[in-house]
Each structure stands twice: as structure tokens, then as C-alpha cells.
C-alpha positions in Angstrom: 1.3 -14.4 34.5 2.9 -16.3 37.5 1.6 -13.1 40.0 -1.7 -13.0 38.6 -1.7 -17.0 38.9 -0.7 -16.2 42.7 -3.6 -14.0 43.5 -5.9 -16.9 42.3 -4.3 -19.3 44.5 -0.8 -18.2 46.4 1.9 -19.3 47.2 1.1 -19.4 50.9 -2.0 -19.8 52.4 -3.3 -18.0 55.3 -6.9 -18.3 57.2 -7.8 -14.7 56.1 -7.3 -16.1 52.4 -9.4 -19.6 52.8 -12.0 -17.9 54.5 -12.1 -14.9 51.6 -11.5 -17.0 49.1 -13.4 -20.3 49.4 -16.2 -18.6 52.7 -15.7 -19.0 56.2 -15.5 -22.6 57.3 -18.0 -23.8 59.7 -15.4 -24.7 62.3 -12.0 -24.2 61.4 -9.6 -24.7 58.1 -6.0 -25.7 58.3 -4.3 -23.6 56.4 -0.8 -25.6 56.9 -2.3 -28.9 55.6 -4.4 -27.4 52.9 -1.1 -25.5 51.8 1.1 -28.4 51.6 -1.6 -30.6 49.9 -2.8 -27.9 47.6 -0.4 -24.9 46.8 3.2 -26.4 47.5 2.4 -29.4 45.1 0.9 -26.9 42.0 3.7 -24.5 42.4 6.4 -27.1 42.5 4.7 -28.0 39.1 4.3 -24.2 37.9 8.4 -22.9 39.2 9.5 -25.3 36.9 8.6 -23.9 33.8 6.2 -24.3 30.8 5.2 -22.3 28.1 2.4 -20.3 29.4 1.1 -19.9 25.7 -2.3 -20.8 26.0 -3.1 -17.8 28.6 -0.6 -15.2 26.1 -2.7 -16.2 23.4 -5.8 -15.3 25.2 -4.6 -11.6 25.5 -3.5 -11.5 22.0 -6.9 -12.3 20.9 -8.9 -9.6 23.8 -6.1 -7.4 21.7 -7.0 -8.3 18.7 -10.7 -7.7 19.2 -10.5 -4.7 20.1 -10.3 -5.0 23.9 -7.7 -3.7 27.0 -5.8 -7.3 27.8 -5.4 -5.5 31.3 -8.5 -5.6 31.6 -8.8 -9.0 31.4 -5.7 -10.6 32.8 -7.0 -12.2 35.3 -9.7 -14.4 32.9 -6.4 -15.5 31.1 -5.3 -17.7 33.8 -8.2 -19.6 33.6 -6.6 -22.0 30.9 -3.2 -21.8 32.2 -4.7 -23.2 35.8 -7.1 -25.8 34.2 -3.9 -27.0 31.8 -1.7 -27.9 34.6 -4.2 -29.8 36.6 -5.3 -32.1 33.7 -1.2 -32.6 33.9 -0.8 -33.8 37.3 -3.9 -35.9 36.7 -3.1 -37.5 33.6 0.5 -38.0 34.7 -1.1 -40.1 37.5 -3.4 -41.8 35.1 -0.1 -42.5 32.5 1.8 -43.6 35.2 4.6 -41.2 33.9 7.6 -40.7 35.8 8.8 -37.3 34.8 7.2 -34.1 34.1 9.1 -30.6 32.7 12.6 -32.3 33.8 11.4 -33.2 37.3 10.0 -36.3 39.2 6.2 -36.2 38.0 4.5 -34.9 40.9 2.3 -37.8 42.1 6.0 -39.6 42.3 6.9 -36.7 44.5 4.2 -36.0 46.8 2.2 -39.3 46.7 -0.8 -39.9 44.1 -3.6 -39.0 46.9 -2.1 -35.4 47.1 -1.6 -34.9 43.4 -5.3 -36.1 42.5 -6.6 -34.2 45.2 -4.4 -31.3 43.8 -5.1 -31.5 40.2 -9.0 -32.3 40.7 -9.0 -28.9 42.5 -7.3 -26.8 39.4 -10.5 -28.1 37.3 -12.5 -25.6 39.8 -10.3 -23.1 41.5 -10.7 -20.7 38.1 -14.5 -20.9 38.4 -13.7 -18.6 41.3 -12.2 -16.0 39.1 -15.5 -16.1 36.9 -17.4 -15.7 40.6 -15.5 -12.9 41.3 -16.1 -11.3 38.3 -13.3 -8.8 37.6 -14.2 -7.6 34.6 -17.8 -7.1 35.7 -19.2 -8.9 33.0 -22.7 -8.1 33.0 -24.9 -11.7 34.2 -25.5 -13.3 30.7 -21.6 -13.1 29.8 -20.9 -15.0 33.3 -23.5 -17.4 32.3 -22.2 -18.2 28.9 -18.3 -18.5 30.2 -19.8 -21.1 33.1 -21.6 -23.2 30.4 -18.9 -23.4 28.0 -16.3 -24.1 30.5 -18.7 -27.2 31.9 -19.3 -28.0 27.8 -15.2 -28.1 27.5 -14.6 -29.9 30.4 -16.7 -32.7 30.1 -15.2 -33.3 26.6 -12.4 -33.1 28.1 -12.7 -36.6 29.9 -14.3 -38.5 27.1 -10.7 -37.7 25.3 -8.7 -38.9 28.2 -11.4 -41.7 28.6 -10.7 -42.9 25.2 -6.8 -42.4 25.7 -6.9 -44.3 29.2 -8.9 -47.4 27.4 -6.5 -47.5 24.5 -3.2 -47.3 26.8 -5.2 -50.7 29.0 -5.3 -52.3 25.5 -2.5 -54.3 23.9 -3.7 -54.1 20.6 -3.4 -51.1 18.6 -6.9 -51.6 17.6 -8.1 -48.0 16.9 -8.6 -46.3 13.5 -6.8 -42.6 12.8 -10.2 -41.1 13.2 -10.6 -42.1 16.6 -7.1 -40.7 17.5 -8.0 -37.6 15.8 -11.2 -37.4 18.1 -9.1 -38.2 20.9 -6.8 -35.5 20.3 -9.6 -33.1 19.2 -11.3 -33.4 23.2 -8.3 -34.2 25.2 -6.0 -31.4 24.6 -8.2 -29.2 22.0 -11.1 -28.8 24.6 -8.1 -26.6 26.2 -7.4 -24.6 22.9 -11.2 -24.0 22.7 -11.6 -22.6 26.0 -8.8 -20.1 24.8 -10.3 -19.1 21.5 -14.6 -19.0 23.3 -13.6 -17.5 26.4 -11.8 -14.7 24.5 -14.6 -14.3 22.4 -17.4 -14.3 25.1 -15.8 -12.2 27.4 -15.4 -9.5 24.4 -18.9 -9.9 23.2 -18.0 -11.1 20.0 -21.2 -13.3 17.8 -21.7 -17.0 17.8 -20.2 -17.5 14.2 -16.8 -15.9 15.3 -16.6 -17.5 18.4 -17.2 -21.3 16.5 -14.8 -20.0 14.1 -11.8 -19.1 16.7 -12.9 -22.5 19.0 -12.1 -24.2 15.6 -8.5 -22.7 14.9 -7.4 -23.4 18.3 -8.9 -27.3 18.5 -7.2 -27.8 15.0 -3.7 -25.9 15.9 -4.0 -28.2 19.5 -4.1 -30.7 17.7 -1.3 -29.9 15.6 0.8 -29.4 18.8 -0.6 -32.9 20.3 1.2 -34.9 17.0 4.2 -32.5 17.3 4.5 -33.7 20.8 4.3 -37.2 19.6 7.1 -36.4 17.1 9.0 -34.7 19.4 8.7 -37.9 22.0 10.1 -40.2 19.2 12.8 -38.3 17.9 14.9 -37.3 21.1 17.3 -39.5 21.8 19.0 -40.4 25.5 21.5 -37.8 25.5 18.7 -34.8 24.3 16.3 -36.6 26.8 16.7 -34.1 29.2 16.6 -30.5 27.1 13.0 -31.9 26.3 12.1 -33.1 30.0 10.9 -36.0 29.4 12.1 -39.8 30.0 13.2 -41.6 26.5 10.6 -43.0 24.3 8.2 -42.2 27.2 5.4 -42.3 24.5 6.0 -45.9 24.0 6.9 -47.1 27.1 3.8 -45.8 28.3 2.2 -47.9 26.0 0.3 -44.7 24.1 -1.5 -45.3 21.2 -0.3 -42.0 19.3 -0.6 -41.4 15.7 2.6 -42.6 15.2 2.0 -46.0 16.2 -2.0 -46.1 14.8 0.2 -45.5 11.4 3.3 -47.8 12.0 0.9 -50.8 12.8 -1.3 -50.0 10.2 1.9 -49.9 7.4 5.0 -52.1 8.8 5.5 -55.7 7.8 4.0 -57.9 9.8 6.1 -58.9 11.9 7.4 -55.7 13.0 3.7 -54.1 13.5 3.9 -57.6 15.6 6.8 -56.4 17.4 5.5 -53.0 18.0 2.5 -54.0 19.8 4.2 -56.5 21.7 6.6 -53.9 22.9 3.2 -51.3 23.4 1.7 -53.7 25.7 5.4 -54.6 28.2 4.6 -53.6 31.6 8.3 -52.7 31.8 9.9 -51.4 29.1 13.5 -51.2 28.7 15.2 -48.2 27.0 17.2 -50.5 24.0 13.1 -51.8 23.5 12.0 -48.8 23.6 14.6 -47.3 20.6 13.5 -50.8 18.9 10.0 -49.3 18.8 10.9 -45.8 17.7 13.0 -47.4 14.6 10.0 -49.5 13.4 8.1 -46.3 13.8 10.6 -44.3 11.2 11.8 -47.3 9.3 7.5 -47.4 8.4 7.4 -43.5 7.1 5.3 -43.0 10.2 7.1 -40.2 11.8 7.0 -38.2 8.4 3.8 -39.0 8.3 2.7 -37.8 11.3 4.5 -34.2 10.6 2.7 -34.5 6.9 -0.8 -34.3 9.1 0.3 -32.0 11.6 1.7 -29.1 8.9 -1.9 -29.6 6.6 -4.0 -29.1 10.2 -1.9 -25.8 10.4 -3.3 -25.0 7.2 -6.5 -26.2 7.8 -6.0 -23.9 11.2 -5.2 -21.0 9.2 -8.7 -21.2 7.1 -10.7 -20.8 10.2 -8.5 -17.7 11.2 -9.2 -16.1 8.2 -13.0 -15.8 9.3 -12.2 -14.1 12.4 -12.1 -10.2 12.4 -9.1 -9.6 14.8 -6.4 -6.7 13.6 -3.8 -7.7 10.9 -1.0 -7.9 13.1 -2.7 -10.2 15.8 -4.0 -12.1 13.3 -0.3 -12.9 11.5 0.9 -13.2 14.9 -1.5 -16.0 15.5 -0.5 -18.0 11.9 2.4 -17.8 12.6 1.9 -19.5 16.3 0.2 -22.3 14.3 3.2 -23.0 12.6 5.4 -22.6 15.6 4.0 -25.4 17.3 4.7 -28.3 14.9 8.3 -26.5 13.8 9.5 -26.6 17.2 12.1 -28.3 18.9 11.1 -28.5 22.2 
């Protein structure tokens, strides 16, 4: 994945790629500055891991409808690239200080570069749908363009909603609103998955609605495992999960967690909770005192309760779509993956 990731944007860049890739400049490009403010920063980000799941899934489902995922390899980058720039943006935007066991990389590189940098992942895989290397016939091209500007936008009204909350020291919003949150901020992602492997292997509007819905509700599934998974390392497992402890609440997020342990702790802790929400600085012992309110409530549970009936939920809308039998258990069994992991 990482080579075909490469092609799209390499490792180093040269003239004879700017000029190939993005046209000929009307003086002259700088392929040194644009490579250290553009490539070096993204594959720092990319060398150090991930998951990659969102693009295998794509070629599970072009394989389960039927299609050569050779073919289209180079369409499943698309969510892979557009993943790891809403990253570096919303790690700016959280203010969070690592990312997959490194410094995040705004920390590293300065937060001009990594906004420039992840700004530029939201468009760079419109080029692959330019380039067309599947030559998908014009009304394909067309329908991939509009639902990737459909995603998108969607996309920022769930980080809007996530960015207002974090500025707010109350815990002031209802489950449903976290839900929606969750449903355009990191399931816009899962849709583009599920509709982009449907459009690019002609499959009907019904299918493509049904597949966009298994992946929103399984994305959301894996946002409120993530929030599990935040809460229940503690410092000395901190680093196998790559992430600073109680990052969640010291960045003062408004997970479902919290929306739950606010809602259902005694007073004064739900008190306590918000207080420690809305710290500036928050130590790790306050951060720890946070996380116990938060199990002490039932809320972690809680959270998992919602997260294993969405896979369920998930698992309805699969059953609609007509992949093969094997993709299709393969996929079910993905949904559960991502709330019974550990990492």
C-alpha cells in the first residue's frame, strides 16, 4: 500500500514529478522546499505505522463485488491519504502532543507546515481520480468527485461540532449530538470506503446507501472503542497504544464517556469532571481522577454496551449488500474487530 501511496506522492520530489504531477509552473517550483514542507512531514507520519484498514477494506469489497482489486489499487489510497491528513489537522486543532508513539507532527515540524501539509492530503487523491487509472468511463468520475466533496464537507461540520465542544467547559451536549459528531467526523471516512467501492464497480444506489451505512455505523463503533481504549490504558501501557495518558481528557474531549459520566455521577463528581475537562493544564494524577469518576459511573461499560449493539446494527446493513460469502464474513467480523481490540 505504502508503494502505491508513493506513486501518488513520493518520497522525494523531483521537478520532472511537480511539473507531471501538479502541470508545469509558470516560472519555476522548488522541489527541495516543497519536499520538506510537503512529503518529509506526511511520510514521517506514514513510516510510523497505522493500520491501513480503511484502504484493505476497499479491496475486499472491489473483491467482493465481483471486481480485480488490481485493478483498482491505486483508488484504494484515496481514503488511506485523506485519513492521515484530517490527522495532522485535527492533532493541530486538539493541540495533541503525540501521534502513533511520536511527537505529533505540528510539535515536530511547526504547525504552518503541518496545516499546509494536511490541507494538501484533502486534495492530492483528487489527482488519482484525474488521472483516471481504471478508465472509468466520464459519469463514474463524476459521481466519485461529488461524493468525495459530499464526504468532505461533512466531514468538517463533525470536527466543527468537536472543536466547539472541546472550547466549552461544560459538558453541555446530549448523546445524540455525539453520535452525529462521530457519524461525520470519522464516519464520513468509512463512507467514502464503502461509496467509492461501490461507484467505481458500478454497483445501484440502494447498495451503495446500504454499504455507506455499515461503514459510518462500524466507524463509529471504532470512534467509542478509541475512547475506551484512551480511558483504560494506564501510564506504563501508555506507550504500546501511542498515545499520551488520559489524552482524551486532558484534551478536554467531550467523548461519550464523559456525555455519560456527567449525565449519571453524583453531583459533585460530574462537578469534578467538568472542572478537570475545562484545566488548561492537566496533570496526569487529574487526569486518572477523571478516568475513575468515568468507571466508578458505569460509563466505560456503557460506552462498550453502545459500541458492540452499533456492530450489530452494522451487521444489518451488510446483510443487504450482495458481496460473496466469504468477503462478506470477513467484513462482520472486521466490525467486531474494531470494538474487541486492544490497541
Amino acid at each position: 500500500m505504502d508503494r502505491e501511496i508513493e506513486r501518488v506522492l513520493p518520497r522525494e520530489l523531483t521537478a520532472d514529478y511537480l511539473r507531471s504531477f501538479f502541470g508545469e509552473g509558470r516560472y519555476e517550483y522548488d522541489p527541495d522546499a516543497i519536499e520538506d514542507a510537503l512529503s518529509t512531514p506526511v511520510w514521517d507520519l506514514l513510516d510510523r505505522g497505522g493500520k491501513r484498514w480503511r484502504a484493505v477494506v476497499f479491496l475486499m469489497l472491489a473483491e467482493g463485488f465481483g471486481a480485480d482489486p488490481t485493478e483498482l489499487l491505486p483508488y484504494a489510497v484515496i481514503p488511506e491519504i485523506l485519513h492521515n491528513g484530517t490527522i495532522i489537522v485535527d492533532d493541530v486543532e486538539d493541540g495533541a502532543e503525540i501521534r502513533r508513539g511520536e511527537e505529533a507532527v505540528h510539535h515536530r515540524y511547526g504547525q504552518d507546515i503541518a496545516l499546509n501539509a494536511g490541507n494538501a492530503l484533502y486534495f492530492i487523491p483528487l489527482k488519482i481520480v484525474e488521472r483516471n487509472p481504471a478508465d472509468l468511463d466520464p459519469a463514474t468520475r463524476l459521481a466519485v468527485y461529488e461524493m468525495l466533496t459530499h464526504e468532505l464537507n461533512r466531514t468538517h461540520l463533525g470536527q466543527g461540532m468537536d472543536i466547539r465542544w472541546h472550547n466549552s467547559d461544560e459538558v453541555a451536549i446530549t448523546e445524540a449530538e455525539y453520535m452525529e459528531m462521530c457519524a461525520c467526523k470519522t464516519g464520513c471516512l468509512g463512507r467514502i470506503v464503502g461509496r467509492l467501492a461501490a461507484i467505481v464497480t458500478d454497483q445501484d444506489d440502494d447498495v451503495e446507501a446500504e454499504l455507506a451505512a455499515f461503514m459510518e455505523t462500524v466507524c463509529i463503533a471504532f470512534q467509542i472503542a478509541d475512547d475506551i481504549l484512551d480511558v483504560e490504558h494506564s501510564l506504563d501501557r501508555a506507550g504500546d497504544f501511542g498515545k499520551a495518558v488520559g489524552n482524551d481528557v486532558k484534551e478536554g474531549k467531550k467523548t461519550l464517556i464523559a456525555v455519560h459520566a456527567v449525565r449519571n455521577a453524583a453531583p459533585e463528581d460530574a462537578a469534578r469532571l467538568q472542572e478537570i475537562l475545562a484545566a488548561d493544564d492537566t496533570t496526569d494524577a487529574e487526569a486518572l481522577a477523571a478516568i475513575e469518576i468515568m468507571e466508578e459511573t458505569g460509563s466505560v461499560e456503557y460506552a462498550r454496551e453502545r459500541a458492540l449493539a452499533l456492530v450489530e446494527e452494522a451487521r444489518d446493513h451488510l446483510d443487504s449488500v450482495p458481496l460473496t460469502d466469504d468477503v462478506a464474513a470477513e467484513l462482520a467480523a472486521f466490525a467486531e474487530y474494531v470494538v474487541e481490540r486492544d490497541a
